[in-house]
C-alpha positions in Angstrom: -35.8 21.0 13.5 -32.9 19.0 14.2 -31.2 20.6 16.9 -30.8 19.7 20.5 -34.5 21.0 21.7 -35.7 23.7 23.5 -34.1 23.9 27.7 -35.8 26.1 30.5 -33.2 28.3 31.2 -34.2 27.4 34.8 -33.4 24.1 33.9 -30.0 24.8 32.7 -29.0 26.6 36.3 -29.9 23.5 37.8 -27.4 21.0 35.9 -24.9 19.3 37.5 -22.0 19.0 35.9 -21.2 15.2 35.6 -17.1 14.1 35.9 -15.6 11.7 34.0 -14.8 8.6 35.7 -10.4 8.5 35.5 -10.3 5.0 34.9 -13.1 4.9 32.4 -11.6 7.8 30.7 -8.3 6.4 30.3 -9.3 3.4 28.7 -11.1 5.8 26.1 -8.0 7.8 25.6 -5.9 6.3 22.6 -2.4 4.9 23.9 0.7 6.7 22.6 1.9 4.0 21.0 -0.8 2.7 19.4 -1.2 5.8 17.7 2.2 6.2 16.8 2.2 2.7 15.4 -1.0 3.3 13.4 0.8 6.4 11.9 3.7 4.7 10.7 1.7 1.9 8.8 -0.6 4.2 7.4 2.1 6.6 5.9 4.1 3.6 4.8 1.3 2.3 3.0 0.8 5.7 1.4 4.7 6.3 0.3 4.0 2.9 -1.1 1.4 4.0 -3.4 3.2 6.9 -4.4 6.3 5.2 -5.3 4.4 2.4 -6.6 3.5 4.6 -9.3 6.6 5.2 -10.9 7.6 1.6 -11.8 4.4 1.8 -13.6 4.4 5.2 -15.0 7.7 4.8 -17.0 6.1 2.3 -18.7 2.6 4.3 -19.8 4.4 5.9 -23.5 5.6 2.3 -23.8 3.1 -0.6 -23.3 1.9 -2.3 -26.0 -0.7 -0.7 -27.9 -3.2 2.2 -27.3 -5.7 -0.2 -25.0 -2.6 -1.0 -22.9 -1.4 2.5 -22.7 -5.2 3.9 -21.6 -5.1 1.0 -18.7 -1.7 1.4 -17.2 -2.4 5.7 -17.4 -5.5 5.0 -15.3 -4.2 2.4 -13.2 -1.4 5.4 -12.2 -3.7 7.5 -11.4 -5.6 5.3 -8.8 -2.5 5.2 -7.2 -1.6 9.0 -6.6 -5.4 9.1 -5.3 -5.2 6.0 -3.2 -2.2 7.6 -1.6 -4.4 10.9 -0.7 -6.8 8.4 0.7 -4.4 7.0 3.1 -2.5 10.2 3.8 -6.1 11.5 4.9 -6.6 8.8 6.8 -2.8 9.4 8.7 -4.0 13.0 9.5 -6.3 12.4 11.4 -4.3 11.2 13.9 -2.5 14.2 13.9 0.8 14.3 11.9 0.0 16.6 8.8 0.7 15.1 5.3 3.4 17.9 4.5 5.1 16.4 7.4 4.8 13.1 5.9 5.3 13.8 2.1 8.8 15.5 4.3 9.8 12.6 5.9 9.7 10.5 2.6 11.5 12.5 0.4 14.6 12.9 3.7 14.0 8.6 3.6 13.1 8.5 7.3 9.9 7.0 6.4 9.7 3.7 4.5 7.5 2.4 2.1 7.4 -1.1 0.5 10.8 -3.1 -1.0 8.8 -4.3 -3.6 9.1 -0.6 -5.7 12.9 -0.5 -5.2 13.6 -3.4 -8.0 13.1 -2.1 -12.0 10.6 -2.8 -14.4 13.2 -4.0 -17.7 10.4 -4.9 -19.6 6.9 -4.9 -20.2 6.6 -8.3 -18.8 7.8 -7.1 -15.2 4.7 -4.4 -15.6 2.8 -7.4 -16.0 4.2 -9.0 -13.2 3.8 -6.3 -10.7 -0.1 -6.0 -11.9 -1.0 -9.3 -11.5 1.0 -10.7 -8.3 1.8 -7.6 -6.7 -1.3 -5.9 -6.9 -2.4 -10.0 -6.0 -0.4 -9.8 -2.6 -1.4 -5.7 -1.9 -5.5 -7.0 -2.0 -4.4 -9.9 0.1 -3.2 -7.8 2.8 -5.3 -4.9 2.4 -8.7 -7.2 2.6 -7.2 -8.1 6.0 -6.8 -5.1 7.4 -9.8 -3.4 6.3 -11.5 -4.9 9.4 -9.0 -3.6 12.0 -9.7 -1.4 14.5 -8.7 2.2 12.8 -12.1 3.2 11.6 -10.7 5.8 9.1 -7.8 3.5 7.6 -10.2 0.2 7.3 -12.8 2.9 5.6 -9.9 3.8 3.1 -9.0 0.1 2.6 -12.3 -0.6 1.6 -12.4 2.1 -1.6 -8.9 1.0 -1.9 -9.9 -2.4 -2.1 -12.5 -2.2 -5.0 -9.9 -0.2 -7.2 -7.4 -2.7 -6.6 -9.9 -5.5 -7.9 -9.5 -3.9 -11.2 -6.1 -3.3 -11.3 -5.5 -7.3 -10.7 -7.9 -8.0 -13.2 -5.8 -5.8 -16.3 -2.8 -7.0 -14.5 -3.6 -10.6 -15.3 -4.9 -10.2 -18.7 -1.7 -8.8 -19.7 0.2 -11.3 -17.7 -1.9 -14.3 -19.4 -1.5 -12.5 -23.3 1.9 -13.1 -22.7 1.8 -16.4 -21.1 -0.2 -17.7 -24.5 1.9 -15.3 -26.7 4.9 -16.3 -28.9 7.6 -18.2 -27.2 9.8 -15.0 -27.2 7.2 -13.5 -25.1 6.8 -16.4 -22.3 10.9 -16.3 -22.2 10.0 -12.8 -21.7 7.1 -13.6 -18.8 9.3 -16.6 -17.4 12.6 -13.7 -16.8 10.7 -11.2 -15.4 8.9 -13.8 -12.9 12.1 -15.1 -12.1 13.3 -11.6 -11.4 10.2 -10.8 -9.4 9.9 -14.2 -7.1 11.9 -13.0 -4.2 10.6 -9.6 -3.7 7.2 -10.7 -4.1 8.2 -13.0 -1.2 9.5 -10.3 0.9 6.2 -8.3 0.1 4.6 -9.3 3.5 7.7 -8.8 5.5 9.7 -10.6 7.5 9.1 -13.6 8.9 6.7 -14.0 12.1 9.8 -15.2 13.9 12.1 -11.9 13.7 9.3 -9.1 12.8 9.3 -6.4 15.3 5.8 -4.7 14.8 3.5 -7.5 14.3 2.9 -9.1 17.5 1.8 -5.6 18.6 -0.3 -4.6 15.8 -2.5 -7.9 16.1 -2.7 -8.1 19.7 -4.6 -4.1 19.3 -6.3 -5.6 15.6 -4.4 -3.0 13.8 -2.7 -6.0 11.6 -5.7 -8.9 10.9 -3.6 -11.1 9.6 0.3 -11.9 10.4 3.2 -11.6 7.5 3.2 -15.3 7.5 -0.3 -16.5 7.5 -0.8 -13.8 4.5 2.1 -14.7 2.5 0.7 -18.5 3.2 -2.9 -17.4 1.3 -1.0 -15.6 -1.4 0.8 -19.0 -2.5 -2.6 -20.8 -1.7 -4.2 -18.7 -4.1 -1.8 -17.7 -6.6 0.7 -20.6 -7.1 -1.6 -22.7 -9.1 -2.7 -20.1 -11.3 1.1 -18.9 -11.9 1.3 -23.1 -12.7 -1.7 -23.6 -14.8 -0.1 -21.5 -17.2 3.0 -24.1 -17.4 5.2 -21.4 -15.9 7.7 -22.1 -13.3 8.7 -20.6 -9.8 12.7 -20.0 -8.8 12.7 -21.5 -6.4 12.7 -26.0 -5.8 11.1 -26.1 -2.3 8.4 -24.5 -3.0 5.9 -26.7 -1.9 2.7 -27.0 -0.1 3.0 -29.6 3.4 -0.4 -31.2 3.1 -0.6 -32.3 6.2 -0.1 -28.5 7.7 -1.4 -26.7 5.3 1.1 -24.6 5.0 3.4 -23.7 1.8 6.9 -24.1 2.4 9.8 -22.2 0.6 13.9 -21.8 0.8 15.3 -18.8 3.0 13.8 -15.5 1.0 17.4 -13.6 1.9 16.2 -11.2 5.0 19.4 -9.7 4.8 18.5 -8.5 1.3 15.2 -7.2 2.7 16.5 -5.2 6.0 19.2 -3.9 3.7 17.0 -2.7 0.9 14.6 -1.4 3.2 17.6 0.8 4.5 18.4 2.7 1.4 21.0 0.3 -0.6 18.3 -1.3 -2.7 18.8 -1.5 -7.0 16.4 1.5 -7.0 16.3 3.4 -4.0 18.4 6.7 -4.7 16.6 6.9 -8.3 12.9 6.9 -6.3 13.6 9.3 -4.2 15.1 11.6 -6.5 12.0 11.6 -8.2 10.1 12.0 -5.9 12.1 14.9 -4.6 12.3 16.5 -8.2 8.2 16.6 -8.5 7.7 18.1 -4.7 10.0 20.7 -6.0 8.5 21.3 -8.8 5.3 21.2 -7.7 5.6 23.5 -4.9 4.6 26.6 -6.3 1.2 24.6 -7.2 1.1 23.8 -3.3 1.2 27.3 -2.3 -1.4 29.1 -4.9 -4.1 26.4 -3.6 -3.0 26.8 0.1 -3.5 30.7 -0.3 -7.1 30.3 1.7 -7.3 34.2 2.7 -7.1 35.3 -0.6 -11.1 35.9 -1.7 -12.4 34.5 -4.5 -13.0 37.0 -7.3 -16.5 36.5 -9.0 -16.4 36.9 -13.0 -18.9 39.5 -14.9 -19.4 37.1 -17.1 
C-alpha cells in the first residue's frame, strides 16, 4: 500500500541514469569543519550535563527535607538523560559515544567551568538551580533554532525539562532569600561565590573567542557569548535585586543609552586556565567520572551482547 508503485520491467530497462551535478552536490555535502565543530559543541554540552550532575547529586541525602530531596533526585536524573539526548544527537555525525564518554574521562574534551567550582552549602545548590540552570535555558533557547536538525530537536526536549528545573531552583533560592537572616548570609555567600563563574558561563568575551564567529556565520551558535550573557543580566539582575540581595561586583550596571549591561573584567585568565585542568574541582570530577565508567563497564558489556538470543520463559 505504501510502497513505491508498481514499474514495467520494460520501463525500468529504459531509465537513464541521472548524474549528480559536482557543484550542486558539493554544496549538499557537509564541510569538514562544520561538522567537526558541531561535534565538539554537542559533546561539550553533553560532558556538561554529566558533570553537572555531581555538584547536585552530593547534595540529594542532604537537602532540606524529603520534598527537597525528591526534587533535586529527579532533577539528577534529567540530567544523565539530557546527556544521552545530546550524545545521540553527536552520533549521528559519526563519532560514537564510547569514543566520546573516552575522551572525557582522558580530559581531551571539555565541558562547562561552571561544574569545576563546589557546592559548600545548600545555598550554592540553590544557586546553581536558579541562575545556572537561568543562563543554560538562555543559551539553549538560542540554539534550538540553529541549523543541526538533530541537536536543535534535543534542545527543544531539553528545553522544557530545564523550565522545571529553574522553576524548583528558584523556589529554593527565594525560601532562603525570605528565610532567617542566617540563611540570606547563607544565600548572599554562596552568590558571591557563584557571580564570576556564572559570568564566565557564556564564554569568553566576543573580542577573544575563537569558535564563535564561525559557528554564527553557519547558524550553529544563534546568539553570540556576549549578546546572551547581556539577556541573562536583562533578565535576571532585577530579580536577584528584588530580593534585596547584592551582586560582587560595583560596575555592574546597565548603559541606558546602549542597552547593554556593563561589568568589571570577569578574570579570562581564570577561565582559559580552569578550562585547562587547574580548576578548584577538576581532578575530583573526573575521577568520578572515571570511577563509575569503571564500574559500570561490566553493565556496558552484558547489554552490548546483541548476538546472544533472547531466551523466552515457560512461564
Amino acid at each position: 500500500m505504501y510502497g513505491g508503485g508498481y514499474v514495467d520491467p520494460k520501463e525500468r530497462m529504459n531509465d537513464t541514469v541521472v548524474q549528480d551535478d559536482p557543484e550542486k552536490l558539493a554544496a549538499f555535502e557537509m564541510p569538514t569543519e562544520y561538522k567537526r565543530q558541531l561535534i565538539r559543541m554537542i559533546e561539550q554540552h553533553a560532558h556538561s550535563e554529566i558533570i553537572g550532575a555531581l555538584p547536585e547529586g552530593t547534595w540529594i541525602t542532604r537537602a532540606p527535607g524529603f520534598r527537597r530531596k525528591m526534587a533535586i533526585m529527579a532533577k539528577v536524573q534529567d540530567e544523565i538523560g539530557h546527556a544521552q539526548l545530546l550524545y545521540s544527537a553527536a552520533e549521528t555525525l559519526g563519532k560514537p559515544r564510547e569514543a566520546m564518554l573516552n575522551d572525557l574521562i582522558s580530559g581531551k574534551s571539555k565541558y562547562s567551568n561552571v561544574f569545576n567550582y563546589p557546592a559548600e552549602t545548600w545555598a550554592d545548590v540553590t544557586v546553581i538551580g536558579f541562575l545556572i540552570d537561568a543562563a543554560a535555558i538562555v543559551n539553549q533557547i538560542a540554539n534550538s533554532k540553529g541549523s543541526y536538525g538533530p541537536y536543535c530537536r534535543a534542545l527543544e526536549r531539553i528545553c522544557y525539562e530545564e523550565a522545571f528545573h529553574l522553576k524548583q531552583g528558584h523556589d529554593a533560592f527565594v525560601a532562603l532569600a525570605v528565610g532567617t537572616k542566617v540563611q540570606r548570609e547563607m544565600l548572599q555567600a554562596a552568590l558571591n561565590r557563584w557571580w564570576k563563574p556564572i559570568m564566565h558561563f557564556f564564554g569568553p568575551s566576543d573580542k577573544i573567542s575563537v569558535h564563535t564567529e564561525k559557528l554564527m556565520r553557519w547558524k550553529v551558535k544563534m546568539a553570540s557569548n556576549d549578546d546572551m550573557r547581556n539577556q541573562f543580566l536583562s533578565t535576571y539582575v532585577p530579580k536577584i535585586q528584588e530580593l534585596d540581595l547584592t551582586l560582587p561586583d560595583p560596575n555592574l550596571r546597565k548603559n541606558e543609552e546602549t542597552k547593554e549591561w556593563e561589568f568589571s573584567d570577569p578574570d579570562w585568565d581564570e577561565f582559559f586556565r580552569v578550562i585547562n585542568g587547574d580548576g578548584p574541582c577538576n581532578s575530583e570530577r573526573l575521577a568520578v567520572r572515571r570511577w563509575a565508567e569503571e564500574k559500570g563497564r561490566w553493565v556496558r558489556q552484558a547489554v552490548n551482547k546483541i548476538n546472544d538470543r533472547y531466551v523466552t520463559p515457560h512461564a
